[in-house]
Backbone as JSON Lines, residues from 0, in Angstrom:
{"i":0,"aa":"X","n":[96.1,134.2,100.92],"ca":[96.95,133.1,100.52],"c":[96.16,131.8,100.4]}
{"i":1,"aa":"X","n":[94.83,131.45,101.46],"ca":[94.54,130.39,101.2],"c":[93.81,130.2,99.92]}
{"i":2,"aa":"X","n":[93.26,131.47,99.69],"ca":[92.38,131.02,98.1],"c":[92.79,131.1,97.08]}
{"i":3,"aa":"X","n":[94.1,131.91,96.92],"ca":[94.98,131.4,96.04],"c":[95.21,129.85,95.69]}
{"i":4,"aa":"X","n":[95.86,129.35,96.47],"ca":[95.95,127.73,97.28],"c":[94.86,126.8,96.51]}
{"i":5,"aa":"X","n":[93.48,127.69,96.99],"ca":[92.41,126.75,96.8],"c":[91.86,127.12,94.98]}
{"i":6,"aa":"X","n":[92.44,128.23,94.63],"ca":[92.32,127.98,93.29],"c":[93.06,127.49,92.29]}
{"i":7,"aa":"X","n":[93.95,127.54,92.86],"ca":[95.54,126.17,91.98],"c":[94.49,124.74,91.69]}
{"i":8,"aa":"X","n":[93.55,124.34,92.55],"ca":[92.98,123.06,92.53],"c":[91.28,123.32,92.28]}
{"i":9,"aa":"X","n":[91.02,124.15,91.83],"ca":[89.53,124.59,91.48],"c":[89.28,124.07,90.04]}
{"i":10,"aa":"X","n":[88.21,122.98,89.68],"ca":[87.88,122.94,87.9],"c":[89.3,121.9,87.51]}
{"i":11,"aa":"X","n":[89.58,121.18,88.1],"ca":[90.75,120.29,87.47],"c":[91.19,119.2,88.49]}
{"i":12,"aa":"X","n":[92.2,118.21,87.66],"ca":[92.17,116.98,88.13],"c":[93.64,116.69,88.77]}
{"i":13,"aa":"X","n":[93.8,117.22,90.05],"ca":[94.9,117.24,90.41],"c":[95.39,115.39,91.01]}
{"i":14,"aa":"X","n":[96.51,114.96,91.44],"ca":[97.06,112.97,91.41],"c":[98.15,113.83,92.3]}
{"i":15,"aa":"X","n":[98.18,113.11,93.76],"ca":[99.33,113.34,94.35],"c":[99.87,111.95,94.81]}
{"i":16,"aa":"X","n":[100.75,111.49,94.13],"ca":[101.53,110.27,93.99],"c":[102.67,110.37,94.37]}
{"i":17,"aa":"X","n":[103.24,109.08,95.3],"ca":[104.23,108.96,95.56],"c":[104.4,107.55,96.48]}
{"i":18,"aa":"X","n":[105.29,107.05,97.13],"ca":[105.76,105.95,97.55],"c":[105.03,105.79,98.85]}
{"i":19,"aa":"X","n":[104.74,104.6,99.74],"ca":[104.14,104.52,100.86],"c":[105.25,105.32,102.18]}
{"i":20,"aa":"X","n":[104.64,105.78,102.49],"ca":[104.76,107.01,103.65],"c":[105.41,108.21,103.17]}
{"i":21,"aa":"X","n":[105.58,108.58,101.97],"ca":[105.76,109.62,101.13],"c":[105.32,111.61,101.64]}
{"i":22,"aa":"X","n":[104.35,111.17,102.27],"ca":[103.88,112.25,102.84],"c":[102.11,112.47,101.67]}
{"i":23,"aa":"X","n":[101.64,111.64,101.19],"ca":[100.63,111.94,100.35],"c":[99.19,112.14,101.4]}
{"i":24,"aa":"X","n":[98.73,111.19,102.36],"ca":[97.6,111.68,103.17],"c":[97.82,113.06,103.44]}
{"i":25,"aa":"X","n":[98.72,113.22,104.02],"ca":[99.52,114.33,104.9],"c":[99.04,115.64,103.97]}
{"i":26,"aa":"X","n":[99.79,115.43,102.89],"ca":[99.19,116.33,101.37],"c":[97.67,116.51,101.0]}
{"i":27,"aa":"X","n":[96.86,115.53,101.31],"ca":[95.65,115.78,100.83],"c":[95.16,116.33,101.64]}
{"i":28,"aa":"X","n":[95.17,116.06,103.1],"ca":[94.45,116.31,104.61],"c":[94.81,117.75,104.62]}
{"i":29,"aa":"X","n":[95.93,118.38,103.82],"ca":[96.76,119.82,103.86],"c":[95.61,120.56,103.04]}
{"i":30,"aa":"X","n":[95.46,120.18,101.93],"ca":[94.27,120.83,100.72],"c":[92.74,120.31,101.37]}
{"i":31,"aa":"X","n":[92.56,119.61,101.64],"ca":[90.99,119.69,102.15],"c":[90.81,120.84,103.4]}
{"i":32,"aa":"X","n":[91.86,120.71,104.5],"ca":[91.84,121.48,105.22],"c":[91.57,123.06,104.82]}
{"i":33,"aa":"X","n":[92.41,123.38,103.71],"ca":[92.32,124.71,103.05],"c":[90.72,124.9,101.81]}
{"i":34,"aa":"X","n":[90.65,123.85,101.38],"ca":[89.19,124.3,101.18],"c":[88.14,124.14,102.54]}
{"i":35,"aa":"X","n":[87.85,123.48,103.4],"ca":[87.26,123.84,104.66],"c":[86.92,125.06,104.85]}
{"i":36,"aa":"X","n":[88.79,125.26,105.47],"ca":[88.68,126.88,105.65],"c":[88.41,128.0,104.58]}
{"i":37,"aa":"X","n":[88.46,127.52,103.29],"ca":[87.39,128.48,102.68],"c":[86.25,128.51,102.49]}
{"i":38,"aa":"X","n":[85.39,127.72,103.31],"ca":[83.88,127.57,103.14],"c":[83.57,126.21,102.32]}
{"i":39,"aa":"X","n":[83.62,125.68,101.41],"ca":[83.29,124.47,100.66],"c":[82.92,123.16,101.09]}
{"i":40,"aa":"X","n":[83.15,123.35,102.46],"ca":[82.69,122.14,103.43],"c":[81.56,121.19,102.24]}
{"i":41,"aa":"X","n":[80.42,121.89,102.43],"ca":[79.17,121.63,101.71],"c":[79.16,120.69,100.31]}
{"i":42,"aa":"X","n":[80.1,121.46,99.88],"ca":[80.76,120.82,98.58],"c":[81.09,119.65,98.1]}
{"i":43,"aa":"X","n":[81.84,118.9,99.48],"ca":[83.39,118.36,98.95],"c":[82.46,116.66,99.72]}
{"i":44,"aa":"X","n":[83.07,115.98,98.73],"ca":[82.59,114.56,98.6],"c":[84.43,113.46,99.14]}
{"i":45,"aa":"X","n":[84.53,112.91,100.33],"ca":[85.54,112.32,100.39],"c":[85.41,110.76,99.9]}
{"i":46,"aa":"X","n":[86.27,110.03,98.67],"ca":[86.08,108.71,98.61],"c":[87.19,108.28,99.51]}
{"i":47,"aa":"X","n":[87.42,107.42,100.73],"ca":[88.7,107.07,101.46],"c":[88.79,106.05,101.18]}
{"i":48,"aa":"X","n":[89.45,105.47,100.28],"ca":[89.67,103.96,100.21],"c":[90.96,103.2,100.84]}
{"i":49,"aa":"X","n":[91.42,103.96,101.39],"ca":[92.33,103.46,102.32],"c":[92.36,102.35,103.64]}
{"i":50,"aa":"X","n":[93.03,101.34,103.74],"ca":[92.85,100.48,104.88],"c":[93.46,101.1,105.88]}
{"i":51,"aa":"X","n":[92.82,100.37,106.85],"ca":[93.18,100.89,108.44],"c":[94.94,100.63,107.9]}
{"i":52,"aa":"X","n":[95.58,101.15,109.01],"ca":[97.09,100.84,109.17],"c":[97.35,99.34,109.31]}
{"i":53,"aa":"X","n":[98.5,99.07,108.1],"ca":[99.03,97.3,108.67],"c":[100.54,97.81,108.54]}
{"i":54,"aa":"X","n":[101.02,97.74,109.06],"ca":[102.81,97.83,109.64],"c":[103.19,98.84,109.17]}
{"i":55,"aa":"X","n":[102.37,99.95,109.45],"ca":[102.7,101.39,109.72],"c":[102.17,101.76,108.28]}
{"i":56,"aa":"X","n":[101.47,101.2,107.02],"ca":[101.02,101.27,105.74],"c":[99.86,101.27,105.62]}
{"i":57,"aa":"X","n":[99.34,102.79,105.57],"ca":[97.77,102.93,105.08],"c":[97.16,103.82,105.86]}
{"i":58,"aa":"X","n":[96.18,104.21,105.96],"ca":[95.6,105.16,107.36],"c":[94.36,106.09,105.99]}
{"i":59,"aa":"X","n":[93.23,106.29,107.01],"ca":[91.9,107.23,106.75],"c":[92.59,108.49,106.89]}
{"i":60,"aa":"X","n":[91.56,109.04,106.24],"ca":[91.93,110.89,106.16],"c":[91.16,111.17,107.52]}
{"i":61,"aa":"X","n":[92.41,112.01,108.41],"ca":[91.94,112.31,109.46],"c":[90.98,113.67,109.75]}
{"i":62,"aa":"X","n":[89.71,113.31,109.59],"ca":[88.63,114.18,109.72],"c":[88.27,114.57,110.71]}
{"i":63,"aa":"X","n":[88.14,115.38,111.65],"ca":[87.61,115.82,112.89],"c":[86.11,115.77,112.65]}
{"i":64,"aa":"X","n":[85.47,115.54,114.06],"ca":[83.79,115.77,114.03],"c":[83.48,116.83,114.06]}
{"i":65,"aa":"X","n":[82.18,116.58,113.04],"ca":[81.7,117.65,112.31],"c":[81.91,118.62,111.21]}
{"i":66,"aa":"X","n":[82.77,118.06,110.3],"ca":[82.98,118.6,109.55],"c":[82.11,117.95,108.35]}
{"i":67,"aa":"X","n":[81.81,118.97,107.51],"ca":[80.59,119.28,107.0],"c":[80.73,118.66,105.42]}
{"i":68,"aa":"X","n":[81.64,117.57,104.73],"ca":[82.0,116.91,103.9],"c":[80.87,115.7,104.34]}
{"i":69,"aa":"X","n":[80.89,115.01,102.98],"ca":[80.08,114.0,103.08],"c":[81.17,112.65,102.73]}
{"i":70,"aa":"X","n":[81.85,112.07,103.61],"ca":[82.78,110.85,104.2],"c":[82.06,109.73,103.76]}
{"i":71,"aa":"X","n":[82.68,108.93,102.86],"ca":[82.12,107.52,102.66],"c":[83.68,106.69,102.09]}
{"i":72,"aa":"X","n":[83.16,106.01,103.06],"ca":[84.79,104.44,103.45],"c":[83.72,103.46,103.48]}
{"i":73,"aa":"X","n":[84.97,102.44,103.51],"ca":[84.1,101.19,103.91],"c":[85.25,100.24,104.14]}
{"i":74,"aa":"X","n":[85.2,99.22,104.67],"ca":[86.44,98.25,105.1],"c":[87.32,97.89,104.13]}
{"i":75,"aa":"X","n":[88.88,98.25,104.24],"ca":[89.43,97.91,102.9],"c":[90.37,96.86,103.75]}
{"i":76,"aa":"X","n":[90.7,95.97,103.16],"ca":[91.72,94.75,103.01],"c":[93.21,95.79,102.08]}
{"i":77,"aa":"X","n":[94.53,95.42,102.91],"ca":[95.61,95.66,102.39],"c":[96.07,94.36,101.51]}
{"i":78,"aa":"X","n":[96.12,94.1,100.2],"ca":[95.64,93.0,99.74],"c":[97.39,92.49,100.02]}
{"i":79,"aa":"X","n":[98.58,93.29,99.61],"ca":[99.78,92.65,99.43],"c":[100.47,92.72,100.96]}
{"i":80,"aa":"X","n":[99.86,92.86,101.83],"ca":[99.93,93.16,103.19],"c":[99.36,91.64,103.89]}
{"i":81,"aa":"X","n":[97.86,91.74,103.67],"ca":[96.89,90.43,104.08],"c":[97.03,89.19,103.41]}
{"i":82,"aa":"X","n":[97.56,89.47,102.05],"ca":[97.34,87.85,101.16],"c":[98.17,86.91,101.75]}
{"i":83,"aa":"X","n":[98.02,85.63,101.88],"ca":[98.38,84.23,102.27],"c":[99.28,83.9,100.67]}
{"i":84,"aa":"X","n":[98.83,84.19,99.6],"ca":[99.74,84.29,98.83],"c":[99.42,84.68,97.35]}
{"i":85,"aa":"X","n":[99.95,84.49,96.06],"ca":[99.42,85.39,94.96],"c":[97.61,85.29,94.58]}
{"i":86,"aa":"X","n":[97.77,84.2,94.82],"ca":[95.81,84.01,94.21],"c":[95.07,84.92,95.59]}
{"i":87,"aa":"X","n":[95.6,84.36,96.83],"ca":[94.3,85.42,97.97],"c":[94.82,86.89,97.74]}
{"i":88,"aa":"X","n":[95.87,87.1,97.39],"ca":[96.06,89.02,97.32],"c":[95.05,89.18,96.0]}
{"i":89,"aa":"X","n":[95.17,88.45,94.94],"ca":[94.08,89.07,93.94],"c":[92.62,88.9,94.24]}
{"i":90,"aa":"X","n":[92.06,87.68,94.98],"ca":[90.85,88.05,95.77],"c":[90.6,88.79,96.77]}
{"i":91,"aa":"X","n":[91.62,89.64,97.72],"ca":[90.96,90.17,98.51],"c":[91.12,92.25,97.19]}
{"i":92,"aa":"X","n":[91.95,92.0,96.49],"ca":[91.5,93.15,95.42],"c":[90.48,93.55,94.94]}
{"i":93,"aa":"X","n":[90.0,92.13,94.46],"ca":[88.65,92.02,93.76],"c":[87.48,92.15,94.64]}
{"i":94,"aa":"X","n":[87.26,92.03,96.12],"ca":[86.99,91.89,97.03],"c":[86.87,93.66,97.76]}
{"i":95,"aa":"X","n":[88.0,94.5,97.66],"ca":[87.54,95.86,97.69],"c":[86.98,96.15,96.53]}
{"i":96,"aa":"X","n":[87.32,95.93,95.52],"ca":[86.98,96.53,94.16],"c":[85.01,96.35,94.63]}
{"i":97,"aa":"X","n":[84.61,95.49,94.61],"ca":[83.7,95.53,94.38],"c":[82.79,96.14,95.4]}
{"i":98,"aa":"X","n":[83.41,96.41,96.69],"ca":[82.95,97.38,98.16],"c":[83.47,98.97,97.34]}
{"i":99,"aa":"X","n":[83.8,99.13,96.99],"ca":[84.77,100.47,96.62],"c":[83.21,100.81,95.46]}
{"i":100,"aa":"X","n":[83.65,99.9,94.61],"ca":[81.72,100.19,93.5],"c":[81.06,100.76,94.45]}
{"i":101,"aa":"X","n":[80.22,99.79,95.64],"ca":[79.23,100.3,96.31],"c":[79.52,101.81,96.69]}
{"i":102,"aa":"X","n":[80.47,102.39,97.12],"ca":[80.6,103.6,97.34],"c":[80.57,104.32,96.4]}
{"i":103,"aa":"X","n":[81.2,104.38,95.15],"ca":[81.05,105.32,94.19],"c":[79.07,104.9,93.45]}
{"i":104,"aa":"X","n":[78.25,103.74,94.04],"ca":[77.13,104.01,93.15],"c":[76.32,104.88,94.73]}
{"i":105,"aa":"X","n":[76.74,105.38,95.66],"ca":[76.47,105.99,96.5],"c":[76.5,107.57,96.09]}
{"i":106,"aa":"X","n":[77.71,107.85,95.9],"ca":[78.19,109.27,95.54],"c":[77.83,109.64,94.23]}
{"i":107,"aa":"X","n":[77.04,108.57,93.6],"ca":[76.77,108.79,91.78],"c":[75.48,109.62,92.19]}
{"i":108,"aa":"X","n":[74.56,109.38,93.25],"ca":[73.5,110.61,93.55],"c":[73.5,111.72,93.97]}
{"i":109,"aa":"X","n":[74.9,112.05,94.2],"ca":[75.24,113.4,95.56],"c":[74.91,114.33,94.31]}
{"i":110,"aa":"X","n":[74.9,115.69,94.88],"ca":[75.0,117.12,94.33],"c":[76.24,117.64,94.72]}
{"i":111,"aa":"X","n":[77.79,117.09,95.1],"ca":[78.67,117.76,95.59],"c":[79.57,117.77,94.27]}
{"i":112,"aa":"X","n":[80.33,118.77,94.12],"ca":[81.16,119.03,92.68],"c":[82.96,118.9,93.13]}
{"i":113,"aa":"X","n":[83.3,118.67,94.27],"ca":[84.46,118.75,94.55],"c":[85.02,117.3,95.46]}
{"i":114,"aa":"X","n":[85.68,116.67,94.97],"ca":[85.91,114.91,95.22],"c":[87.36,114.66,95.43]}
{"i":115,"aa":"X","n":[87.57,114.22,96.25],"ca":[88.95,113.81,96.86],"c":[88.8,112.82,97.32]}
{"i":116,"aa":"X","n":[89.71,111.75,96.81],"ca":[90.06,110.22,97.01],"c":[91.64,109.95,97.77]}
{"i":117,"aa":"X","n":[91.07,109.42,98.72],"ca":[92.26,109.07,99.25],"c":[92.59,107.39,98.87]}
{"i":118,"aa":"X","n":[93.52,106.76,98.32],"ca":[94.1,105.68,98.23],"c":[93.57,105.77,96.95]}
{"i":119,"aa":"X","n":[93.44,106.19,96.03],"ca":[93.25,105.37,94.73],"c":[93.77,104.36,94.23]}
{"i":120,"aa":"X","n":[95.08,103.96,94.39],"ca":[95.09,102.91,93.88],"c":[94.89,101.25,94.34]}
{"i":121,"aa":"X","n":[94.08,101.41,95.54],"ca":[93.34,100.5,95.98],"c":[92.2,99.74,95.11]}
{"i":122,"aa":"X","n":[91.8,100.79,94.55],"ca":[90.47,100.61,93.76],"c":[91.69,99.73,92.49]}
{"i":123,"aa":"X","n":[91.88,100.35,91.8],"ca":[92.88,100.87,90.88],"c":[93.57,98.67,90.8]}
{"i":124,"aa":"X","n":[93.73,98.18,91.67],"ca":[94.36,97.53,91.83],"c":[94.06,95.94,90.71]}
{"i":125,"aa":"X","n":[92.17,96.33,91.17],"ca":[91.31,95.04,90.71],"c":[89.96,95.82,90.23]}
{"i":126,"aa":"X","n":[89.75,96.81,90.24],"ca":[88.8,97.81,89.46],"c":[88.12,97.78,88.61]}
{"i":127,"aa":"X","n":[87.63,98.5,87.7],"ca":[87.33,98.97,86.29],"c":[87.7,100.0,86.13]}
{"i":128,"aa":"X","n":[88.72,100.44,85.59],"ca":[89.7,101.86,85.33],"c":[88.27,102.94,84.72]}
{"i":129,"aa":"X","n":[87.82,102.31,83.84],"ca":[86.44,103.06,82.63],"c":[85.55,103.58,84.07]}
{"i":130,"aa":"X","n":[85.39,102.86,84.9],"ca":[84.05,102.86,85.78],"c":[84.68,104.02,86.75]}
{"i":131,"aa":"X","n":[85.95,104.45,87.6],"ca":[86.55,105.05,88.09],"c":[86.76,106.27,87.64]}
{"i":132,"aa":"X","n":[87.13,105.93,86.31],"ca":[87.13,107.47,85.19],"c":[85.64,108.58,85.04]}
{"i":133,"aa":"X","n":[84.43,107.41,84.9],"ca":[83.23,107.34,84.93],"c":[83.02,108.86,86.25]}
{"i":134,"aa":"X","n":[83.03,107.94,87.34],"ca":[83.06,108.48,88.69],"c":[83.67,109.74,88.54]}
{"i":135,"aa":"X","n":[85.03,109.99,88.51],"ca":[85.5,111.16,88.84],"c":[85.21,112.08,88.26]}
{"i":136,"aa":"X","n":[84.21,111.82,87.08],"ca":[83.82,112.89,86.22],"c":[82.43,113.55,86.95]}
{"i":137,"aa":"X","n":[82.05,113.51,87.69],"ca":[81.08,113.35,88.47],"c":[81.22,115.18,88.99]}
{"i":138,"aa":"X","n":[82.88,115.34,89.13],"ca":[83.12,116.26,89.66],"c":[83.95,117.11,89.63]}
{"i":139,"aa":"X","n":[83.5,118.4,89.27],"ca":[84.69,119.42,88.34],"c":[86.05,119.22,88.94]}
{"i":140,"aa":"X","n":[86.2,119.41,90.22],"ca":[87.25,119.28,91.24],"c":[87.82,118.09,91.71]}
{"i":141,"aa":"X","n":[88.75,118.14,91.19],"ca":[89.33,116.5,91.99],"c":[90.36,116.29,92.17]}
{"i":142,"aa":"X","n":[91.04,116.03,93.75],"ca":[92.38,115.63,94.4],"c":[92.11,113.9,94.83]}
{"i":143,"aa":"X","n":[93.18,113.62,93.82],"ca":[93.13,112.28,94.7],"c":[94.67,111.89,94.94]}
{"i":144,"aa":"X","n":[94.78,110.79,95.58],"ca":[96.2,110.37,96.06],"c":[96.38,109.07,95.67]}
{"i":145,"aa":"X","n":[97.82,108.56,95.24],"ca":[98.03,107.22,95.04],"c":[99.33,106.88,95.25]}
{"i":146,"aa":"X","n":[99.65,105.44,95.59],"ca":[100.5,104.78,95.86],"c":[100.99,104.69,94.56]}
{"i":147,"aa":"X","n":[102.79,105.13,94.31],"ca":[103.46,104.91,93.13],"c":[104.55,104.9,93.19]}
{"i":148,"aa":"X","n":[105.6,103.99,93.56],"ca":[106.48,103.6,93.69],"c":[107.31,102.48,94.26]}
{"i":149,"aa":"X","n":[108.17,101.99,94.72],"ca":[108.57,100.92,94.93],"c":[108.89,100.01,95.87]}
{"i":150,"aa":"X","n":[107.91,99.98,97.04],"ca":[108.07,99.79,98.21],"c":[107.73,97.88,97.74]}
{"i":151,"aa":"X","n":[106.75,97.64,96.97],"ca":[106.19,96.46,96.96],"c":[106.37,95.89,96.05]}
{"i":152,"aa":"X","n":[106.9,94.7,95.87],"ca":[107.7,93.62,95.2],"c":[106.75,93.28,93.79]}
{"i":153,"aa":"X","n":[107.2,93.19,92.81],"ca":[106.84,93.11,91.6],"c":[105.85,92.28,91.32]}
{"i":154,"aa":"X","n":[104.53,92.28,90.91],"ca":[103.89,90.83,90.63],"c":[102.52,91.19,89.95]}
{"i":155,"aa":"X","n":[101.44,90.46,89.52],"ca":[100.28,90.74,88.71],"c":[99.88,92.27,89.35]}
{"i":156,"aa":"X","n":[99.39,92.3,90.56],"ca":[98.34,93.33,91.18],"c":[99.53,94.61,90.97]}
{"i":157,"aa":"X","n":[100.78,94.29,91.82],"ca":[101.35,95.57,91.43],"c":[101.75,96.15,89.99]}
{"i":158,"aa":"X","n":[101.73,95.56,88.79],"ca":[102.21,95.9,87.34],"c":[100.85,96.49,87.16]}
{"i":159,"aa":"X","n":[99.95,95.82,87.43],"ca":[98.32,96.63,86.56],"c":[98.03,97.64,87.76]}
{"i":160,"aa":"X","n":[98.64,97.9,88.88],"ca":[98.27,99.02,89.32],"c":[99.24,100.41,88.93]}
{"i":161,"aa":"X","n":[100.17,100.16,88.85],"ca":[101.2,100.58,88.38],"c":[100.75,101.38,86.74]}
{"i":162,"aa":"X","n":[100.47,100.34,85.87],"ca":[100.01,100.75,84.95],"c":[98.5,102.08,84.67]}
{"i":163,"aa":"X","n":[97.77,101.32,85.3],"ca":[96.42,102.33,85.4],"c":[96.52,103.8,86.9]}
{"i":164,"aa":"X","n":[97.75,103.6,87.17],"ca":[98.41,105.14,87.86],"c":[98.56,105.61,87.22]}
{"i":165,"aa":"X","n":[99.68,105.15,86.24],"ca":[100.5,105.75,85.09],"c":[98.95,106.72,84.5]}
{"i":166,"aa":"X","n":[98.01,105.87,83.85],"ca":[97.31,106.21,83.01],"c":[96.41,107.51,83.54]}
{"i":167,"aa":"X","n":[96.3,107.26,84.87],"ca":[95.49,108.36,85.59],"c":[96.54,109.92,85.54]}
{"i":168,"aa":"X","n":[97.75,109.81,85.86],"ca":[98.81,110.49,85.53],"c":[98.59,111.53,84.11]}
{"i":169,"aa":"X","n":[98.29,110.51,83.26],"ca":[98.23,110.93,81.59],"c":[96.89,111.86,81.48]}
{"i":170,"aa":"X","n":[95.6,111.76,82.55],"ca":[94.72,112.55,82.12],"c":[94.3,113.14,83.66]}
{"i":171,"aa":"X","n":[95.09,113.59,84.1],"ca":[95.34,114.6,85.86],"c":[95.76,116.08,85.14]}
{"i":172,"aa":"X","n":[95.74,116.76,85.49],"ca":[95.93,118.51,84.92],"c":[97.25,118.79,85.66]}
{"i":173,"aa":"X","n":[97.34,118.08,86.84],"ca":[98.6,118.19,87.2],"c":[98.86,116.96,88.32]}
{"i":174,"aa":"X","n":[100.52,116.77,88.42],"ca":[100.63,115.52,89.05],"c":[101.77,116.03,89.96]}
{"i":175,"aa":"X","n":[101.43,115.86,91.38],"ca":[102.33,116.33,92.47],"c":[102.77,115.08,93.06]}
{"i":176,"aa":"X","n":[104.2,114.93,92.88],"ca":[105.39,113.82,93.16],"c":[105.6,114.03,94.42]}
{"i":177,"aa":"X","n":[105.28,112.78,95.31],"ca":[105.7,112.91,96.69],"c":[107.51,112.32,97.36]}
């Protein structure tokens, strides 16, 4: 049963989207776990762009030690969480965006073919959609997760993230609604 499982998501671009606390970490941490346990450890490249927790919103993929994935995070700012008001939420965006780069020109050297992003639309928010697209091509296999729906009040950062979900949506092989 598990490699069944693990071949539903083998060679394609799976988007598990849905609303904040939706159950989407929960979902990804479910499929990495099952490739693990089929051996692929070696393989599998995690981007976590997720911020620590701010009022119960956000959280890292919970990895146990030693597991044999190659983990690269780096400090993310919850921008519509942290901002003081519309101009600091779009600088502290622009502000991961450009920590979030450093990680993907990290993983642009790996040899791993199987990539799972947690928070995409962090990046997604203040980004380069082209440069992200760029990236994920990197790797036949790819689960990522994103925030998509309506927890957070309408305004610049949320419409263009909103939008370039959508768009990731349009070229995912399949899109699992949380």
């Amino acid at each position: 049963m598990q490699d069944v499982d693990i071949q539903h998501y083998l060679n394609r671009q799976t988007l598990i989207a849905g609303d904040v606390n939706s159950g989407k970490t929960t979902k990804t941490t479910t499929v990495l776990e099952q490739f693990l346990h089929a051996g692929y450890g070696e393989q599998i490249v995690v981007l976590d762009l997720s911020p620590d927790p701010v009022q119960g919103i956000g959280g890292k993929l919970p990895l146990g030690p030693g597991t044999p994935v190659m983990y690269l995070t780096t400090q993310i700012i919850a921008p519509r969480l942290m901002g003081r008001d519309a101009e600091h939420t779009l600088e502290l965006a622009a502000e991961n965006a450009r920590k979030i780069e450093g990680l993907f020109a990290e993983f642009a050297g790996q040899k791993r073919d199987i990539l799972f992003v947690n928070d995409a639309t962090l990046y997604l928010q203040a980004g380069n959609y082209d440069l992200f697209l760029e990236t994920l091509a990197k790797s036949s296999t790819r689960i990522i997760n994103a925030y998509y729906g309506i927890t957070f009040a309408d305004s610049e950062l949320t419409k263009r993230e909103r939008t370039l979900t959508e768009a990731l949506m349009g070229v995912s092989d399949e899109v699992i609604r949380m």
